[in-house]
N, C-alpha and C positions, 0 to 999 in steps of 0.2 A: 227727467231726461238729462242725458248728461253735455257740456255742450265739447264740441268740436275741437281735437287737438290744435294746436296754433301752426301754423306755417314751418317754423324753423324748427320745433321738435320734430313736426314729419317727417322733414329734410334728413334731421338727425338720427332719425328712426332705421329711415328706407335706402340712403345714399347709397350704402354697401350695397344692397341688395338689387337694386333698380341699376346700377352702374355693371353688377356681375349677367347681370339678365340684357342688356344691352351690349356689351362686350359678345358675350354668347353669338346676337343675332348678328350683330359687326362680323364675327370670325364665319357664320353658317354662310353669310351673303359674298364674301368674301370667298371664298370656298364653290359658291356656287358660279361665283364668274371665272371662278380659273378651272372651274372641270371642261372636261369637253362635251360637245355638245348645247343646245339650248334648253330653254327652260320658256324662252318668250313670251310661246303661244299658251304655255299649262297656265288656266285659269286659276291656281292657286299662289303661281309667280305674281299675276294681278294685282290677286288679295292681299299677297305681301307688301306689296308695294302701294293698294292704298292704306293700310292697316298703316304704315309708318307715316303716312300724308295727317290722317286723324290723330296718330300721338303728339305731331307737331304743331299742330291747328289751333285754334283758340277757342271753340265752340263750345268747348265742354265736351260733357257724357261721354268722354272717352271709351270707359269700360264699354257701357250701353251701345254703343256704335262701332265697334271692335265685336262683340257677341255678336249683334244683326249681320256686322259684316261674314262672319264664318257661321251663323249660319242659316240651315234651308228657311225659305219661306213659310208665312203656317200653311198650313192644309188644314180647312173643317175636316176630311177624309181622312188624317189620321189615322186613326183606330181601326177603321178597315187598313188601310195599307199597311200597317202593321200588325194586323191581326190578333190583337188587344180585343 
């Protein structure tokens, strides 16, 4: 098993990449407060907005809790609902 890259190579790895993916949602949200119109009530503005609560937070399992967050609930039913 091999063990876990260290802290500042990750840093080193990812900055770029993590700073351009952020910038992104900076520029979408930005964008979306100056369209007209709202957005308030659409339950996916929500999710937006706790999805950036959780990357900020300290709890961990970010990824984990970002997935649950978008999406559905399980269904045992499944497979019928989707006809599988």
């Amino acid at each position: 098993m091999s063990s876990p890259a260290d802290a500042a190579s990750l840093l080193e790895r990812h900055f770029l990449e993590v700073r351009a993916r952020l910038l992104e949602v900076g520029a979408t949200l930005d964008r979306l407060e100056r369209a007209s119109g709202s957005v308030t009530d659409d339950p996916r503005a929500e999710q937006l907005a706790e999805a950036l609560k959780i990357l900020t937070d300290q709890e961990g399992q970010r990824a984990e809790r970002l997935q649950r967050l978008f999406s559905q609930p399980y269904d045992a039913d499944w497979r019928t609902q989707l006809k599988v």
